[in-house]
C-alpha positions in Angstrom: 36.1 112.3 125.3 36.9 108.8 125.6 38.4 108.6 129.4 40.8 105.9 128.4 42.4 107.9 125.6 45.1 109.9 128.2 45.3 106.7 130.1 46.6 105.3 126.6 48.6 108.4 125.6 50.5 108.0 128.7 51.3 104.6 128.3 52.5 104.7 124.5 54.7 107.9 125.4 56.5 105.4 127.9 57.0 102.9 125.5 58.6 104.6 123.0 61.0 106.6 125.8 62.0 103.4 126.9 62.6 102.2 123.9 64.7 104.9 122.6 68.4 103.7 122.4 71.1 105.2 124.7 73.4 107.7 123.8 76.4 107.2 122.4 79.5 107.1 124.9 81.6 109.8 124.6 84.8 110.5 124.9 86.7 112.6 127.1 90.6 113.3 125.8 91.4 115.4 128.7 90.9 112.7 131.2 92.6 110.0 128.7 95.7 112.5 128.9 96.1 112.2 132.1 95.6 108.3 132.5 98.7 108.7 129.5 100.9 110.9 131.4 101.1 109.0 134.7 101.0 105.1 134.1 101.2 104.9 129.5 104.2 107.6 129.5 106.6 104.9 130.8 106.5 102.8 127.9 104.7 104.8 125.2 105.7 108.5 126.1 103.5 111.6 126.9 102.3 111.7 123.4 101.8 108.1 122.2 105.0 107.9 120.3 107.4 105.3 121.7 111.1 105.5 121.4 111.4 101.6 122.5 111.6 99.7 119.4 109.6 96.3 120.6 107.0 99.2 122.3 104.3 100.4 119.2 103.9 103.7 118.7 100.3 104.5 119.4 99.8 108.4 118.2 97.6 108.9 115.6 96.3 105.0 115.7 92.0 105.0 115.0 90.4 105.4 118.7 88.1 102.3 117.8 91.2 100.1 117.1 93.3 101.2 120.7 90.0 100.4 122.7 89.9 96.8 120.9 93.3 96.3 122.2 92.9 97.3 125.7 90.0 95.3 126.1 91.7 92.4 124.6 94.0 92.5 127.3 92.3 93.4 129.8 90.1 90.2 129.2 86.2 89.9 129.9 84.0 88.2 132.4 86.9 86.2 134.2 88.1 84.7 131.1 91.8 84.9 130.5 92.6 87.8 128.0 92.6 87.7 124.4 96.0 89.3 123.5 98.3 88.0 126.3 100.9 90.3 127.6 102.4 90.3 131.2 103.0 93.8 131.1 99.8 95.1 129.5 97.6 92.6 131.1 98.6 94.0 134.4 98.8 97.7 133.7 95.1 98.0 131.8 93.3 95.6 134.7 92.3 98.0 136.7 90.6 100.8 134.2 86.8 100.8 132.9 85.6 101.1 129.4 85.3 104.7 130.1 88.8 105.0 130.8 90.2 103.1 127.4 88.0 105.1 125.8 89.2 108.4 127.2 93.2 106.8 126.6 91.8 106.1 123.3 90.2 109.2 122.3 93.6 111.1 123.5 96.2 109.0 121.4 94.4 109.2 118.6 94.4 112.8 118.2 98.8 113.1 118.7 100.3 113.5 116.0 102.7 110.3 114.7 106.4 110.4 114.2 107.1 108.1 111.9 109.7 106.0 111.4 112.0 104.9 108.4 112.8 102.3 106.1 116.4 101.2 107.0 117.5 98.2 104.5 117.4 99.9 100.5 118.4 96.0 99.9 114.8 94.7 100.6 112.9 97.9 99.9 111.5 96.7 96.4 110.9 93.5 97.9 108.5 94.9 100.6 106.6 96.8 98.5 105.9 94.0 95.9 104.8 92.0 99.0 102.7 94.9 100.3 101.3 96.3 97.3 100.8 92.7 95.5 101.3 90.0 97.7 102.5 86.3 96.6 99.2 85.0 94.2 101.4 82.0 93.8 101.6 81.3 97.7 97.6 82.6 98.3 99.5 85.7 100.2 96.9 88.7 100.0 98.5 92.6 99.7 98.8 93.9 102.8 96.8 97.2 100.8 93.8 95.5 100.5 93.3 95.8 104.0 95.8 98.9 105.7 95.8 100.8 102.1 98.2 101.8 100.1 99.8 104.6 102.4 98.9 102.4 105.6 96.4 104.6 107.1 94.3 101.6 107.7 90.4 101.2 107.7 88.7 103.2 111.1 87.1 100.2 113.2 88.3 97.8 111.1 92.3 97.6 110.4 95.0 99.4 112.1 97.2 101.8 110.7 100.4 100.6 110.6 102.5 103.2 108.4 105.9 105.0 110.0 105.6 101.7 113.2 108.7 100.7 113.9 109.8 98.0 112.1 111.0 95.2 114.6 107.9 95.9 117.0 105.8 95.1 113.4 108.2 92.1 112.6 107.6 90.8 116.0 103.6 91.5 115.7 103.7 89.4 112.3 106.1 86.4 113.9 103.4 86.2 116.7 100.5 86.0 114.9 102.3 83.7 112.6 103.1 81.4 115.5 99.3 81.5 116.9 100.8 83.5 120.1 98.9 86.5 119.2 95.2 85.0 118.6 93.2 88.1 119.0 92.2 88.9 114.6 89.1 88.6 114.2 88.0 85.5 111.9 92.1 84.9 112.3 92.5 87.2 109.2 96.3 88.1 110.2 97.2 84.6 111.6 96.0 83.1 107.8 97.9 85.6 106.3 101.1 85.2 108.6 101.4 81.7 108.1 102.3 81.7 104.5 105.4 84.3 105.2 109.2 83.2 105.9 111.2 85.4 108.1 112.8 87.1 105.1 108.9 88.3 103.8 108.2 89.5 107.8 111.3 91.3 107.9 111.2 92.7 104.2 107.5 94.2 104.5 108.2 95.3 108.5 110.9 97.4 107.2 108.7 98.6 103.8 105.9 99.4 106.5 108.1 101.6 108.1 108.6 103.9 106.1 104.8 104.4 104.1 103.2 107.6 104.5 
């Protein structure tokens, strides 16, 4: 027997074990609860589903979506954060990936309760505007990205059905006014930028009430 061949053996099993890629994070709802029910409950409640109208509603939202968020404003190697907000900026600082993830992982399993359409006067209006968008304006449908119920696209678009409808309003005015900066390839702040307030307002309220 060839008395390099276990020499080799040895070094090729190595190789490939250290070469194997790391298990996926997972997890832990549990521990994401109780991050929730001490320091999120304040502005988002025990379960994710905000009574404060200007405060989202974050039950039922995909995991991979919150965790983009709380990165974004927790910020990343010194550099200011993404999303700027006083209040979330200081409240996520201090938790590790592990954490979001957990806060993450928790929300996403509560169950939403949505809101509701309030103005029947712009109802129609939103819903043209969400379903069909403006092709004279170059104003996509909002479907094409958060479908047609809003459920949105895991790790890629939010859902945004049964939000409230002045905390998505304000979402779309910021993005609109390059305040909000963190979409990627500036998808929503191209898209803001060709709506007046009446179009905000109109699809904000129509959002409200998709399910």
């Amino acid at each position: 027997m060839n008395r390099f061949l276990p020499v080799l053996a040895a070094a090729l099993s190595t190789t490939v074990w250290a070469a194997a890629p790391a298990p996926a994070v997972k997890a832990d709802p549990a521990k994401g609860q109780q991050i929730v029910a001490t320091v999120c409950v304040a502005c988002h409640t025990a379960d994710g589903n905000s009574v404060i109208p200007i405060n989202p509603k974050l039950a039922g939202q995909h995991p991979e979506y919150l965790f983009k968020q709380m990165k974004n404003f927790k910020g990343e190697g010194g550099k200011p954060p993404e999303r700027a907000n006083p209040i979330m900026n200081a409240m996520i600082a201090a938790y590790t990936d592990d954490q979001m993830r957990d806060v993450a992982a928790f929300l996403s399993e509560q169950k939403l309760k949505p809101e509701v359409s309030k103005n029947p006067e712009t109802i129609e209006y939103g819903r043209k505007l969400y379903r069909a968008g403006d092709q004279a304006k170059g104003l996509p449908a909002c479907a094409a990205c958060h479908g047609p119920t809003g459920a949105g696209m895991p790790a890629q678009f939010p859902r945004i059905a049964g939000q409230f409808t002045d905390y998505t309003e304000l979402q779309l005015k910021s993005f609109r006014a390059g305040e909000r900066a963190n979409d990627s390839n500036k998808m929503m702040r191209m898209v803001a930028i060709k709506m007046t307030d009446a179009e905000i307002k109109a699809v904000a309220d129509y959002v409200a009430g998709l399910r």
